[in-house]
MIKEBA-73666 format. One record per residue (C-alpha): residue number from 1; y, x, z. Coordinates in steps of 0.1 Angstrom, whole numbers, always signed. Layout:
% MIKEBA-73666
<atom num="NUM" y="Y" x="X" z="Z"/>
...
***
This chain:
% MIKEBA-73666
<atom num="1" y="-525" x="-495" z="-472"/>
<atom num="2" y="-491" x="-508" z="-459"/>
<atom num="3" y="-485" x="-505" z="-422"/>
<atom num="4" y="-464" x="-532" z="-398"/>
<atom num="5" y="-432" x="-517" z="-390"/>
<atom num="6" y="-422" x="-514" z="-356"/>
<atom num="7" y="-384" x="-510" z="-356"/>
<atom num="8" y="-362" x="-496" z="-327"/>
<atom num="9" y="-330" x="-507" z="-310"/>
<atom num="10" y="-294" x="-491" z="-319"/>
<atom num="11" y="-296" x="-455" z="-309"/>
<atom num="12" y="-330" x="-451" z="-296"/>
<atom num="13" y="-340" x="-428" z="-324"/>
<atom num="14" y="-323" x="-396" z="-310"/>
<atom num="15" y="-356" x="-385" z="-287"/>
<atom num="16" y="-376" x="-386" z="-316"/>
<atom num="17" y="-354" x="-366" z="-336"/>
<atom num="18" y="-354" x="-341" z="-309"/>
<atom num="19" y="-393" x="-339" z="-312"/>
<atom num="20" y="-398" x="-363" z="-288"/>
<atom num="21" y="-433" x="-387" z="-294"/>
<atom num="22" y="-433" x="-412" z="-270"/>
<atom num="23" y="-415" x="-445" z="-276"/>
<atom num="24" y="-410" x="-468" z="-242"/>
<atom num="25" y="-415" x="-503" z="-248"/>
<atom num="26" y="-374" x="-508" z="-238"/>
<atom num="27" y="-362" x="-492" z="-270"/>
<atom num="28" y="-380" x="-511" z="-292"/>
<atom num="29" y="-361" x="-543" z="-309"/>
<atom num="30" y="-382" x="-570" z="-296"/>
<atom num="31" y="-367" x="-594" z="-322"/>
<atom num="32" y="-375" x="-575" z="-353"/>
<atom num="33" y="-403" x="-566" z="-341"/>
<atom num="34" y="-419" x="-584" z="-313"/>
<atom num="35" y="-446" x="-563" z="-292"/>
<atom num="36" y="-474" x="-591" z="-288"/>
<atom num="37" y="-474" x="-594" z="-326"/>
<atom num="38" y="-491" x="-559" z="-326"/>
<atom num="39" y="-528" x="-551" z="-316"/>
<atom num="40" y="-532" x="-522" z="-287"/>
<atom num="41" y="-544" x="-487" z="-315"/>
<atom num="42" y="-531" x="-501" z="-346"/>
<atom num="43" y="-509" x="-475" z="-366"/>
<atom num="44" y="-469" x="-486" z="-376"/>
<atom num="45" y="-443" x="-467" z="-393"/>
<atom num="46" y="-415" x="-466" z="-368"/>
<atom num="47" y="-379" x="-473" z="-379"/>
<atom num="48" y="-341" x="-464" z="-368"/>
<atom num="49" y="-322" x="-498" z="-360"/>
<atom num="50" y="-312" x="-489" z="-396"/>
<atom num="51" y="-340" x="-488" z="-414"/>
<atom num="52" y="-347" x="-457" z="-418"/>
<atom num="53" y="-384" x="-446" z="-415"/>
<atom num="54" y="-394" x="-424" z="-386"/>
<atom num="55" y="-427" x="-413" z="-388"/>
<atom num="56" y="-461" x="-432" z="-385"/>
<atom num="57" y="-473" x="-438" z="-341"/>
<atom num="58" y="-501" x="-458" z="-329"/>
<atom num="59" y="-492" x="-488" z="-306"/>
<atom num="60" y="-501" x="-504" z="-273"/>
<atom num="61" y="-483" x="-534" z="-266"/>
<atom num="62" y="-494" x="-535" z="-230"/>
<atom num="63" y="-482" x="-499" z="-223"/>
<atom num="64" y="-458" x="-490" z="-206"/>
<atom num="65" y="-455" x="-463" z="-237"/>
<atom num="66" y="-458" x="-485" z="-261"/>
<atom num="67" y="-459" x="-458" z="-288"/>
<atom num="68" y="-468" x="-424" z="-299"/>
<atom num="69" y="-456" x="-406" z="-331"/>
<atom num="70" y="-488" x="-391" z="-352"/>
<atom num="71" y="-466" x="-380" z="-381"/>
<atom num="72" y="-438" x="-379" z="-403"/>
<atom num="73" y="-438" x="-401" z="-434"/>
<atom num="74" y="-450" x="-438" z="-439"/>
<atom num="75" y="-488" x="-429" z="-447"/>
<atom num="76" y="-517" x="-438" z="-426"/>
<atom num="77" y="-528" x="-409" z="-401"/>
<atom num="78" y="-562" x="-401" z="-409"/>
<atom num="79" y="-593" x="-379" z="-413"/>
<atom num="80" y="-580" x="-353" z="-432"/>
<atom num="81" y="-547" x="-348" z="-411"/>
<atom num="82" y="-569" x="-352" z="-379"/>
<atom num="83" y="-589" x="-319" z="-392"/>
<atom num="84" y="-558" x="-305" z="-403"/>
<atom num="85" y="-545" x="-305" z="-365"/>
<atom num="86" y="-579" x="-294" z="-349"/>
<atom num="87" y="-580" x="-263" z="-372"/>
<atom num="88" y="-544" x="-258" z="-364"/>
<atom num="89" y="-560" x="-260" z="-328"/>
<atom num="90" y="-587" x="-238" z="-331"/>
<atom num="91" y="-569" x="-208" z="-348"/>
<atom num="92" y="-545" x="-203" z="-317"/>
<atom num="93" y="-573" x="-207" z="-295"/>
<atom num="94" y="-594" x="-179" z="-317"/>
<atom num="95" y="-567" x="-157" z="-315"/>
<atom num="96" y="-562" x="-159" z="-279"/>
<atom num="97" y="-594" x="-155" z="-264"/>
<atom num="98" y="-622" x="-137" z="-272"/>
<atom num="99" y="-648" x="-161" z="-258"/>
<atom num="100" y="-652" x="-195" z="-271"/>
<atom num="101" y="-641" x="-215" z="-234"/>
<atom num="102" y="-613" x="-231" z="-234"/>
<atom num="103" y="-588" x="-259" z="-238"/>
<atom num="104" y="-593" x="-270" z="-275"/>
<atom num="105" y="-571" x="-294" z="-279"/>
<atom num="106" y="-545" x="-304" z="-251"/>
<atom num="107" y="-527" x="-338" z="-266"/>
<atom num="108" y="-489" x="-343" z="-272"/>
<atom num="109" y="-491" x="-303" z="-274"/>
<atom num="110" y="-511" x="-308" z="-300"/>
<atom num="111" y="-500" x="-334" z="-324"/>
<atom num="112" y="-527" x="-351" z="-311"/>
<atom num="113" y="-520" x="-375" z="-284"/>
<atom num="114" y="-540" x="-389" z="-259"/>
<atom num="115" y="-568" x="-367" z="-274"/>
<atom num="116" y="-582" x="-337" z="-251"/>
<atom num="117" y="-611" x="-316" z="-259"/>
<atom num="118" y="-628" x="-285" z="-240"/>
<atom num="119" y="-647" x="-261" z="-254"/>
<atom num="120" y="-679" x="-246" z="-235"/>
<atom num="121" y="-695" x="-228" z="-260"/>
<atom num="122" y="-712" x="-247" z="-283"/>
<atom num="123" y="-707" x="-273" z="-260"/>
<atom num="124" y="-675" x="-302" z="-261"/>
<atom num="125" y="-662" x="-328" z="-234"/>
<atom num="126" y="-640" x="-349" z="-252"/>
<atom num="127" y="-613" x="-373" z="-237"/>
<atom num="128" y="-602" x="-403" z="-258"/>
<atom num="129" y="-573" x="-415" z="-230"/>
<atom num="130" y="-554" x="-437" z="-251"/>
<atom num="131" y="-558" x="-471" z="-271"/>
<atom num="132" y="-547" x="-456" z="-304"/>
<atom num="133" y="-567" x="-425" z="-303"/>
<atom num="134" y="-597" x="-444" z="-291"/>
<atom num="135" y="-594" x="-465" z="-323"/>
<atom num="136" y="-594" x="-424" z="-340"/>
<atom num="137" y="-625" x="-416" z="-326"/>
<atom num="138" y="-652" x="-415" z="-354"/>
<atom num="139" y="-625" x="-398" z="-375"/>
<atom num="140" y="-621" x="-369" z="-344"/>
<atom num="141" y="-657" x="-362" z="-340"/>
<atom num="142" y="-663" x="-364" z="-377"/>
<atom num="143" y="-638" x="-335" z="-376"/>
<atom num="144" y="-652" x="-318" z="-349"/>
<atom num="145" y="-685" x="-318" z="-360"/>
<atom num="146" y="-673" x="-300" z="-394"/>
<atom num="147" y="-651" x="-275" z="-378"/>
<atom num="148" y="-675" x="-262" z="-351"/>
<atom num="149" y="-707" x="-278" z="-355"/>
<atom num="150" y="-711" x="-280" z="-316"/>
<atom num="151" y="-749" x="-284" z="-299"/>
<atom num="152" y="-731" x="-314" z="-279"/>
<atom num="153" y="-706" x="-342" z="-281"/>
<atom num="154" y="-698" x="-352" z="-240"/>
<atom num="155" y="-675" x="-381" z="-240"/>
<atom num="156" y="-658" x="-378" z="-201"/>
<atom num="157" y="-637" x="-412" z="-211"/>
<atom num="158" y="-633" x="-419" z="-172"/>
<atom num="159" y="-600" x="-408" z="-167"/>
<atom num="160" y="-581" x="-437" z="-151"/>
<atom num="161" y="-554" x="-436" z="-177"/>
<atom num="162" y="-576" x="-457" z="-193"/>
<atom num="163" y="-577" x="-487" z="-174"/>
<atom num="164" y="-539" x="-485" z="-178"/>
<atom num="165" y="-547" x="-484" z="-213"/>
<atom num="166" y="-567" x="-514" z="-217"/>
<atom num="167" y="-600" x="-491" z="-222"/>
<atom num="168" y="-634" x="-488" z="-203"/>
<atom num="169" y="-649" x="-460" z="-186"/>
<atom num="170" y="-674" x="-444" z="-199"/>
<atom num="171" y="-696" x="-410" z="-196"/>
<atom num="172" y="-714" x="-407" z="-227"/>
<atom num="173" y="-732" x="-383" z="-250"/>
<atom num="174" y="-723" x="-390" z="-291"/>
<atom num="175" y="-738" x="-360" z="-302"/>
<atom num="176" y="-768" x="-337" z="-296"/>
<atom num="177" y="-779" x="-336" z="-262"/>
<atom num="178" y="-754" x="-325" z="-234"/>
<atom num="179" y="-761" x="-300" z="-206"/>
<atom num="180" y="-758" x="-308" z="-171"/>
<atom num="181" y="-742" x="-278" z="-163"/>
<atom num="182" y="-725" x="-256" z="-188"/>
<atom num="183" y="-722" x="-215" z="-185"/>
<atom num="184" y="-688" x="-204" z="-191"/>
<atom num="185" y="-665" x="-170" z="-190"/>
<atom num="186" y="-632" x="-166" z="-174"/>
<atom num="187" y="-613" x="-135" z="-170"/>
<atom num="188" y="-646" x="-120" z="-172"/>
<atom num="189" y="-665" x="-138" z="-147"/>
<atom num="190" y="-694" x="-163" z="-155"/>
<atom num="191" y="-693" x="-195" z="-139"/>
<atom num="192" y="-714" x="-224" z="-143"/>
<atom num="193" y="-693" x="-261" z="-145"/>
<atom num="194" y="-709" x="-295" z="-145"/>
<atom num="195" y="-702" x="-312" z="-173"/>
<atom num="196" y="-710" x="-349" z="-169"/>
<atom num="197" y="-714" x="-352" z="-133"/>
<atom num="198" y="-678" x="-328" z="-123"/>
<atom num="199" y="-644" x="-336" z="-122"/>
<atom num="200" y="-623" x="-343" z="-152"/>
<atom num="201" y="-638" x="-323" z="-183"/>
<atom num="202" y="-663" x="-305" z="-158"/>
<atom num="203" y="-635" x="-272" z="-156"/>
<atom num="204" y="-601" x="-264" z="-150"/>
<atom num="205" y="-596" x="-241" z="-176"/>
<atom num="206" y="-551" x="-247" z="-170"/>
<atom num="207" y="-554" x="-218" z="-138"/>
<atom num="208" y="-572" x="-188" z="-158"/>
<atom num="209" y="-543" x="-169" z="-158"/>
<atom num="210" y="-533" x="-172" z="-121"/>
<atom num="211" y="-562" x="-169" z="-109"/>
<atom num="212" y="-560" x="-132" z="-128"/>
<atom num="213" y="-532" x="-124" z="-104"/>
<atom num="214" y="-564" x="-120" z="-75"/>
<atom num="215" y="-577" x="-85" z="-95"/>
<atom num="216" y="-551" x="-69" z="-80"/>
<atom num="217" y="-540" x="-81" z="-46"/>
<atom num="218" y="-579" x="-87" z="-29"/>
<atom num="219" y="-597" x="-54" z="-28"/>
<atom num="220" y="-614" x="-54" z="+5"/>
<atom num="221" y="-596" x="-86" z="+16"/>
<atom num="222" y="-611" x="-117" z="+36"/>
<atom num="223" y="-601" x="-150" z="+10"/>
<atom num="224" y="-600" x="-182" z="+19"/>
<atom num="225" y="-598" x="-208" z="-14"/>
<atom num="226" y="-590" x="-242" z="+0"/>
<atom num="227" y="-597" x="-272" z="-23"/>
<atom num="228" y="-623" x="-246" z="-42"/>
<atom num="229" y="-643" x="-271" z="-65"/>
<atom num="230" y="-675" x="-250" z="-78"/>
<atom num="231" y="-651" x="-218" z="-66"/>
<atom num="232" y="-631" x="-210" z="-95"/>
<atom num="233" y="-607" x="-188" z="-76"/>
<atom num="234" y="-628" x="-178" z="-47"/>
<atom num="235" y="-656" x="-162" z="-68"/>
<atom num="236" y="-633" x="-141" z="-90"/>
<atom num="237" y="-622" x="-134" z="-57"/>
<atom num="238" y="-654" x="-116" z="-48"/>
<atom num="239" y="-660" x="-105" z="-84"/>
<atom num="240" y="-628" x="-86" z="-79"/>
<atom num="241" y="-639" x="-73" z="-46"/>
<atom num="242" y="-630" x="-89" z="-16"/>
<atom num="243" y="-650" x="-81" z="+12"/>
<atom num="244" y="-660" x="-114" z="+22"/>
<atom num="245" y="-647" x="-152" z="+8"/>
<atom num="246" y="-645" x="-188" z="+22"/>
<atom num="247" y="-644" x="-215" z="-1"/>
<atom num="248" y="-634" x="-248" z="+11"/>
<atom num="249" y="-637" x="-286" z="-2"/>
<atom num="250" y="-647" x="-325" z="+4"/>
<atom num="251" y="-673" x="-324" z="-19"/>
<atom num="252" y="-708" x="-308" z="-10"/>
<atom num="253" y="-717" x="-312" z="-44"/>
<atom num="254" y="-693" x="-288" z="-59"/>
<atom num="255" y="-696" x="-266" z="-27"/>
<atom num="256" y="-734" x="-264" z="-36"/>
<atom num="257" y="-722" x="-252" z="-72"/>
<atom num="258" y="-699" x="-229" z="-57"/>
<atom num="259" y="-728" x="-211" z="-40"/>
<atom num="260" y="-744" x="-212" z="-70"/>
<atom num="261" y="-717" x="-195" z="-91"/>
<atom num="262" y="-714" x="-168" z="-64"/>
<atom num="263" y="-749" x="-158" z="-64"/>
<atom num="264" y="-745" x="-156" z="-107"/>
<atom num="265" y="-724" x="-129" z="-101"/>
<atom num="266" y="-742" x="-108" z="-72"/>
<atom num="267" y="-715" x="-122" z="-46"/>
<atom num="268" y="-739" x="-143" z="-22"/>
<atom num="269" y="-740" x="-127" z="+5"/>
<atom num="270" y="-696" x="-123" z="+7"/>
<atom num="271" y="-700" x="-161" z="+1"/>
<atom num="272" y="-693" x="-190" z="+21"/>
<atom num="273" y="-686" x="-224" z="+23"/>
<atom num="274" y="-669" x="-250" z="+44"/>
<atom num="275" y="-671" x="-290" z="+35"/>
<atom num="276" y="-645" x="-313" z="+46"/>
<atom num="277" y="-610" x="-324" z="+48"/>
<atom num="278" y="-589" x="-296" z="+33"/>
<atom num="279" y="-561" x="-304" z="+63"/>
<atom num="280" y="-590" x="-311" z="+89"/>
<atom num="281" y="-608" x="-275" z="+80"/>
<atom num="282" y="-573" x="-257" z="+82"/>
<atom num="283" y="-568" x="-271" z="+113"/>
<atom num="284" y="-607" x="-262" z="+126"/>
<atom num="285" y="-599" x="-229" z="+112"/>
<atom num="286" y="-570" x="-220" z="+130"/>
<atom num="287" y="-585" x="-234" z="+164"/>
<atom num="288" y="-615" x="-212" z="+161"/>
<atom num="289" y="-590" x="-178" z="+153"/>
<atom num="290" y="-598" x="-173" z="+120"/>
<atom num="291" y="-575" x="-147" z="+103"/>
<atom num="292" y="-572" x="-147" z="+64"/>
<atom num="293" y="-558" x="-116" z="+40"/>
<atom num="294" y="-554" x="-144" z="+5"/>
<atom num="295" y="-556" x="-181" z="+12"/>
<atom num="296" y="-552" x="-200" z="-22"/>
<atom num="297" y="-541" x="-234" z="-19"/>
<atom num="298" y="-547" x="-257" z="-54"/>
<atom num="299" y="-547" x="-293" z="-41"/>
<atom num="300" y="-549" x="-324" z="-66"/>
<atom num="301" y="-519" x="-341" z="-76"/>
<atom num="302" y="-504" x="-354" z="-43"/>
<atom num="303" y="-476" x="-369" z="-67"/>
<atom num="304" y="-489" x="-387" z="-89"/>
<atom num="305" y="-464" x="-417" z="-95"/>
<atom num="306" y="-423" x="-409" z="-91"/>
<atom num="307" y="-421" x="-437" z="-61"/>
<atom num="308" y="-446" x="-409" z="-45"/>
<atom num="309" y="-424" x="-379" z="-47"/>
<atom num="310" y="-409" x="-378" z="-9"/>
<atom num="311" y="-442" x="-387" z="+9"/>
<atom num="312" y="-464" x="-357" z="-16"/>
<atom num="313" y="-433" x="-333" z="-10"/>
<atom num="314" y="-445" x="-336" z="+28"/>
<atom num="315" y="-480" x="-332" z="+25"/>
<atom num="316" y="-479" x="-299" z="+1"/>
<atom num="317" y="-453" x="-284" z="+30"/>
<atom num="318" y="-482" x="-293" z="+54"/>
<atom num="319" y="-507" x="-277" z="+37"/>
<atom num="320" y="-489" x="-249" z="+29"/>
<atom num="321" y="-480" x="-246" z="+63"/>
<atom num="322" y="-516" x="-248" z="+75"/>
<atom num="323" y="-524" x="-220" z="+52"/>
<atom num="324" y="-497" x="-200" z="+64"/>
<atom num="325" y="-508" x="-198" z="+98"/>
<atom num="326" y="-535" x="-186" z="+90"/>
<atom num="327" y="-527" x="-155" z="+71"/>
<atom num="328" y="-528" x="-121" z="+87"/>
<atom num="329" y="-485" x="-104" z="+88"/>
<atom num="330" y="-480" x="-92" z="+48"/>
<atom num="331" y="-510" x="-116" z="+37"/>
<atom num="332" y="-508" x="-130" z="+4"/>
<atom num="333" y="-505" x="-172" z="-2"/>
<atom num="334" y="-511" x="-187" z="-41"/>
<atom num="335" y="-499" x="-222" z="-38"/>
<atom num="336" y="-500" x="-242" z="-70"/>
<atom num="337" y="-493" x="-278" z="-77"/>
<atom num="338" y="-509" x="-301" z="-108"/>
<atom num="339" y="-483" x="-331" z="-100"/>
<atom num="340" y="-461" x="-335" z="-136"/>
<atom num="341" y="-433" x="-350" z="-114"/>
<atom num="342" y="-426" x="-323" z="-92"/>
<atom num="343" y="-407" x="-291" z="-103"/>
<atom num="344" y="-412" x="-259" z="-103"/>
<atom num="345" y="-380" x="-254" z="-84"/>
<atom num="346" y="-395" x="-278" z="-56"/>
<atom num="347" y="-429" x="-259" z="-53"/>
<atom num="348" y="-404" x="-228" z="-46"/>
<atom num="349" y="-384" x="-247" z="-22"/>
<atom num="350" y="-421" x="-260" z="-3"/>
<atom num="351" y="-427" x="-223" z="-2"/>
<atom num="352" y="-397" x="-214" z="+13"/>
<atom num="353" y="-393" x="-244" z="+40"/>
<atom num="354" y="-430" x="-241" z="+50"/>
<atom num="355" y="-427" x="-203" z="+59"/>
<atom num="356" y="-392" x="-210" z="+76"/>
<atom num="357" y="-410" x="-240" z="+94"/>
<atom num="358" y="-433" x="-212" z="+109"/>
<atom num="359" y="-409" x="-189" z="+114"/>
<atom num="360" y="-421" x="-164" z="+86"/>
<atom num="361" y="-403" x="-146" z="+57"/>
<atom num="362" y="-417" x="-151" z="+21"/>
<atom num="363" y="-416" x="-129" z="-6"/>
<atom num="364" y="-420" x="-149" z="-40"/>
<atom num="365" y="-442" x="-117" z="-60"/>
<atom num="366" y="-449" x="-147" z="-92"/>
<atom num="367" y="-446" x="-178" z="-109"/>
<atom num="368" y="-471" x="-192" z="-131"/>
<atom num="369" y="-475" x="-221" z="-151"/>
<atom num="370" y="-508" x="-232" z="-173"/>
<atom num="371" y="-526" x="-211" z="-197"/>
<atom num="372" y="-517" x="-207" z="-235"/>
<atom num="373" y="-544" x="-231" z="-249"/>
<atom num="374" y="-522" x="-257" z="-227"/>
<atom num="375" y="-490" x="-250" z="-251"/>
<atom num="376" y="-458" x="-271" z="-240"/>
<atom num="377" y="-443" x="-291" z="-261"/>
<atom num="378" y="-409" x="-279" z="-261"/>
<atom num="379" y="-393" x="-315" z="-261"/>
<atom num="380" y="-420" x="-330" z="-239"/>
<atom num="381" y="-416" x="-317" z="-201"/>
<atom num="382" y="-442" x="-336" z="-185"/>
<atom num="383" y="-469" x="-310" z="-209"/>
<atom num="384" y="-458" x="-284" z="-187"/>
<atom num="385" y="-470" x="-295" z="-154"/>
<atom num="386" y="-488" x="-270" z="-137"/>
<atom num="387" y="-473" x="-246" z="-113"/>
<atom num="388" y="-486" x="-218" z="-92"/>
<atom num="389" y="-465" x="-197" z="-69"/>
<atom num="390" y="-479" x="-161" z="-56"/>
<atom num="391" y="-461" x="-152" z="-24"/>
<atom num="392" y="-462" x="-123" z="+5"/>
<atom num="393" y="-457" x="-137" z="+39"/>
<atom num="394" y="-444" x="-116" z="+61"/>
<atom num="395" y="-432" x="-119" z="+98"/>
<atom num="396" y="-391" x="-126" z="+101"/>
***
């Protein structure tokens, strides 16, 4: 099978050659090869201005990535290669942890992109979150099927990087019948996640390792976790002995999990909840003269578009703030951020302004970034966008 060629302009090549993946519609030659002449998913082989061959990507005309590299060579990318890379996959996930819950496949990372898969068991939620991987996606769970044999197949295809993608949402079992809520182990600790009716995948499996920096900083500590979920962070809290945690979050749904997932591991009666505004109930808190030991603070991404960087700046200082105020002298503040366009240098500097802005002194203890079955790709910064920040704030 010949593929159509998608050729770039002068000099655009050197990204690629670096490792890069990701072709931007403005360095392709729109006269060799003009964009509406391809369909969105169909696979090219990608060409220097000279000729010479690049690699084989998938295409979306109407993207503002128009391409994504899938291999080297001129030959279609198919079945076999796409076991190839899960198996690839699997193995560093087998070796890392010794239960089967985690990220299986994480994208770019993985020589897959667009393609995300997390592993509860025997369980899978899949996301297909590009055009040219959704056109893969008999091929993937063909592969999927044979590598793990998995009780279910959950499609969470609702990300909204689909819409910019051409694609409909969906929420759809493919294969065997999928769990509403799915038991999983983390650092330990069993939690249960809802799978088809939570948010993304049903987990956020990227935080395991910071939230393992709690074991040793909340013996017989009052934690608050603010933006909880189904209390990821605040019940390993208790599991790892704090005297008594607050979990906060807009959705009663997940708060109702959260109580749930305490009482799984003997914590209910150190639990509880509070459901609202995360800036509202920081506000409520500190009016009423409550006093915190470990406040975590993990919002969603305030950033989540360049133009959005000043205004998101602002509101994770405000937050932070909040939660500073109401830590007890020498208490212990884990701010993280999920927003790919900020830095970790700016998370530091949020930390640093926010306790200045109270008039505190904070002591940066440790930086974290996502786990190990979220690999970065080394020439690929936005795959390495989660950052968590550990601090002691103490009076000036």
């Amino acid at each position: 099978m010949t593929l159509p060629t998608l050729r770039l302009a002068k000099n655009e090549e050197r990204r690629l050659r670096g490792g890069h993946l990701w072709i931007y519609s403005n360095e392709v030659d729109k006269q060799a090869s003009p964009l509406k002449s391809f369909q969105a998913g169909e696979q090219v082989v990608v060409e220097s201005s000279q000729g010479k061959t690049l690699g084989v990507a998938y295409i979306n005309p109407q993207s503002l990535i128009c391409a994504r590299l899938l291999s080297g060579g001129q030959q279609p990318f198919g079945q076999a290669m796409i076991e190839q890379r899960i198996a690839q996959a699997l193995a560093l996930r087998e070796q890392l942890f010794s239960s089967p819950c985690y990220r299986l496949v994480y994208g770019e990372s993985d020589l897959l992109p667009g393609l995300v898969v997390d592993r509860f068991g025997d369980h899978l939620s899949v996301q297909f979150n590009t055009a040219g991987m959704e056109a893969l996606r008999e091929p993937v769970l063909k592969a999927l099927d044979k590598l793990l044999s998995p009780a279910s197949i959950l499609l969470r295809n609702d990300a909204s990087v689909r819409k910019l993608e051409g694609l409909p949402s969906e929420v759809v079992c493919v294969h065997g019948e999928s769990p509403e809520d799915v038991e999983l182990t983390e650092n330990g600790v069993r939690f249960l996640a809802p799978l088809s009716s939570g948010q993304k995948t049903g987990w956020f499996y990227d935080q395991r390792p910071n939230r393992a920096w709690l074991r040793d900083i909340v013996k017989d500590k009052r934690v608050l976790d603010v933006f909880s979920y189904v209390g990821s962070f605040g019940v390993q809290a208790g599991v790892f002995g704090a005297r008594e945690v607050w979990c906060n979050d807009a959705s009663e749904l997940a708060l109702e999990k959260a109580h749930e997932n305490a009482a799984l591991n003997g914590i209910g009666e150190r639990f509880n909840t509070l459901q609202g505004d995360a800036f509202a109930a920081l506000k409520q808190l500190k009016e009423d003269g409550q006093r915190f030991d470990v406040i975590i603070v993990d919002p969603p991404a305030f950033i989540k578009r360049k133009k959005d960087q000043k205004e998101g700046i602002l509101a994770y200082r405000r937050i932070n703030a909040q939660a500073m105020r109401l830590l007890e002298p020498g208490g212990y503040l884990l701010s993280a951020s999920c927003s790919m366009h900020m830095p970790r240098e700016s998370l530091l500097d949020i930390v640093r302004a926010a306790s200045r802005h109270i008039d505190r002194h904070a002591q940066i203890l440790a930086e974290g970034m996502q786990g190990a079955d979220h690999p970065v790709h080394p020439a690929i910064p936005e795959t390495r966008y989660l950052k968590a920040v550990l601090s002691r704030i103490c009076r000036s």
